[in-house]
N, C-alpha and C positions, 0 to 999 in steps of 0.2 A: 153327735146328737144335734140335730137342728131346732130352736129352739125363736120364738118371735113371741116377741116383747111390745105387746097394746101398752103406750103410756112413754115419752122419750122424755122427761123430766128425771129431778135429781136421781129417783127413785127407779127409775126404769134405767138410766145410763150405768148407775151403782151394778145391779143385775149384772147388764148386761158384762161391762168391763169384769164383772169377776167369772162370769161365762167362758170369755174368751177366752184368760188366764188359763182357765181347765180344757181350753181345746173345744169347745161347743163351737158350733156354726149361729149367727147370733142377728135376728133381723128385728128394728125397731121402727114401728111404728106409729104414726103421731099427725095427727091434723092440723096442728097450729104449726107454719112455716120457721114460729119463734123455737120452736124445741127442736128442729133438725141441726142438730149441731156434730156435722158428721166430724169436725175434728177435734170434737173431747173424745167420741170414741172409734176412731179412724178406722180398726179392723170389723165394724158391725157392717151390714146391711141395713139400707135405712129408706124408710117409703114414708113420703107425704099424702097421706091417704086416711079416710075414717073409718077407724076398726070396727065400726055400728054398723057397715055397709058391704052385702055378700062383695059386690061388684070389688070392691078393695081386697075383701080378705081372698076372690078368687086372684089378685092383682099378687097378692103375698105368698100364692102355693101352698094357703095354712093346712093345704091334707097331705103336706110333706113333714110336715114340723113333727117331734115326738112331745113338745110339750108347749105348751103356749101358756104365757103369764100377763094376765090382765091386771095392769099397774098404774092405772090414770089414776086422778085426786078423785075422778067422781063414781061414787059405787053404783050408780045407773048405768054406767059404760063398761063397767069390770061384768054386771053381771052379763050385759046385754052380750059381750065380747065372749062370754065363758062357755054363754048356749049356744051361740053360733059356730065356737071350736068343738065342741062334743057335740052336737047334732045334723050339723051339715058338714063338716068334716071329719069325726071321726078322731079328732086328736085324742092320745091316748091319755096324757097327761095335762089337767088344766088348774095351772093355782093362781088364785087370784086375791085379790089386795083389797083388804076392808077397812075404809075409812071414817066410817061413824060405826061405833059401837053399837049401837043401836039397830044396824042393817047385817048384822052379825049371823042372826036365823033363818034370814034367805041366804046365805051362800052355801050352798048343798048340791046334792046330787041332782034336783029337780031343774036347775038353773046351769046343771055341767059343769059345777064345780068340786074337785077331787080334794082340793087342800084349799082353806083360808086363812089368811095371813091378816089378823088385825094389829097393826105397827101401835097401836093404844095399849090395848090387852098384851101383846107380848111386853112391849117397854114396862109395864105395871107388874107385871112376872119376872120379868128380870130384876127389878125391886125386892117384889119379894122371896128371889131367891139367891138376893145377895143378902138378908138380914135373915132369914128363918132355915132352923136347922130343923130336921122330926116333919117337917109339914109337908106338903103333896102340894107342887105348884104346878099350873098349867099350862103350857107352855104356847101348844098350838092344836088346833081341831081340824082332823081330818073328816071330812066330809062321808067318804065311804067307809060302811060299815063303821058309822058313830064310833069312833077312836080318837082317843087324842093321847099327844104326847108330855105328859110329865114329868117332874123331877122331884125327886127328895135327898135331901143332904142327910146321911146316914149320922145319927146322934151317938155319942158312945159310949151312953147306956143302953141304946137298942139289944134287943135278944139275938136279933142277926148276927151280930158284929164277930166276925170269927168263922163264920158259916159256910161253908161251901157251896156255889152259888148250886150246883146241882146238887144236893141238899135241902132245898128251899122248894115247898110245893106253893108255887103260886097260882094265884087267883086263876080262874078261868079267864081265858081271852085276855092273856096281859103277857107281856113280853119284856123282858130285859134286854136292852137294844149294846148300853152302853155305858162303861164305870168310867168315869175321870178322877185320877187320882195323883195329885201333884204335878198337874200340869199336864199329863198324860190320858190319851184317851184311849182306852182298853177295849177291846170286841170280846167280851166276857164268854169265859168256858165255865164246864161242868167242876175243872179243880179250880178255879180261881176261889180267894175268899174275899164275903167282904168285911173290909176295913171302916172302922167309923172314918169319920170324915170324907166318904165318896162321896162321889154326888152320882146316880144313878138316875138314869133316863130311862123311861118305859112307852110303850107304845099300848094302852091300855082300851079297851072298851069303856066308856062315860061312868055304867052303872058298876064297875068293878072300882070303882077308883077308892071309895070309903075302907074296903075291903083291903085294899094294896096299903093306903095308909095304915090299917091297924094293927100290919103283918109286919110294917117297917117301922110301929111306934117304938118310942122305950119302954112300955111295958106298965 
């Protein structure tokens, strides 16, 4: 999978190096001369070029890439970078990196953005889903088709607990993606059950999510 990377700071090289690990094809690039630092990440492709500007992105073959990630500090660049890979390219996949919380409800499908990654909002999830068990944490917002991904740590008073996951009618538009349980991460069947202390990951529609909580409360 070909993959280019707007933004060659800590954030975009982190990406990128764990890209290549997994075998991607992997092109960064970055305007400022100071961030081409091709030998922290030696195996990337790397263009000194402004990802704001067709003449550049025609420069990077971005109607080759299957996914493009807009990762600069400034969210006027992530978005401007997001419409120009889904509208004059065609990229199929575009996620992009939200740096003020605040700029959270333009990155959507209108902007060509598939997935937003607020590094605030997740850090503050990860919070609280290292101290809350019973609660429905959010993890990340999928753009398309208003989905986001959350998590609840299964309590063991919950009425589940025991349950056969295909057993379990759930909410409309909500999906069980995935159980972690001791360290292990499970691609759940119709016999598995679940165990208090999971932590379960869903891929849910926004207005389902009160609903998902009340199905996973303890009762």
């Amino acid at each position: 999978m070909r993959v280019a990377i707007a933004g060659a700071g800590a954030v975009g090289r982190s990406i990128a190096g764990e890209l290549l690990e997994n075998g991607h094809e992997v092109l960064l690039i970055d305007k400022n001369p100071n961030s081409i630092s091709v030998e922290r990440v030696p195996m990337a492709e790397w263009l000194l070029a402004d990802a704001c500007e067709i003449t550049s992105l025609d420069e990077a073959a971005l109607q080759r890439c299957h996914v493009v990630i807009a990762a600069t500090g400034d969210d006027k660049v992530n978005l401007v970078v997001s419409l120009l890979a889904k509208t004059e390219y065609g990229v199929p996949r575009v996620v992009a990196r939200v740096n003020n919380p605040k700029n959270e409800w333009l990155f959507n499908e209108s902007w060509g953005v598939d997935v937003a990654v607020s590094t605030p909002r997740l850090m503050s999830a990860l919070v609280e889903e290292a101290v809350s068990v019973g609660d429905l944490v959010r993890l990340m917002r999928f753009s398309q088709g208003n989905a986001n991904l959350v998590e609840l740590t299964l309590a063991s008073e919950a009425e589940l607990v025991g349950t056969r996951v295909g057993d379990v009618v759930w909410p409309v538009d909500t999906a069980l993606v995935t159980i972690i349980r001791e360290g292990r991460v499970l691609v759940p069947g119709k016999d598995d059950t679940l165990d208090a202390g999971d932590e379960l990951l869903f891929v849910a529609a926004q207005e389902r999510e009160e609903e998902l909580e009340r199905l996973l409360s303890a009762g």
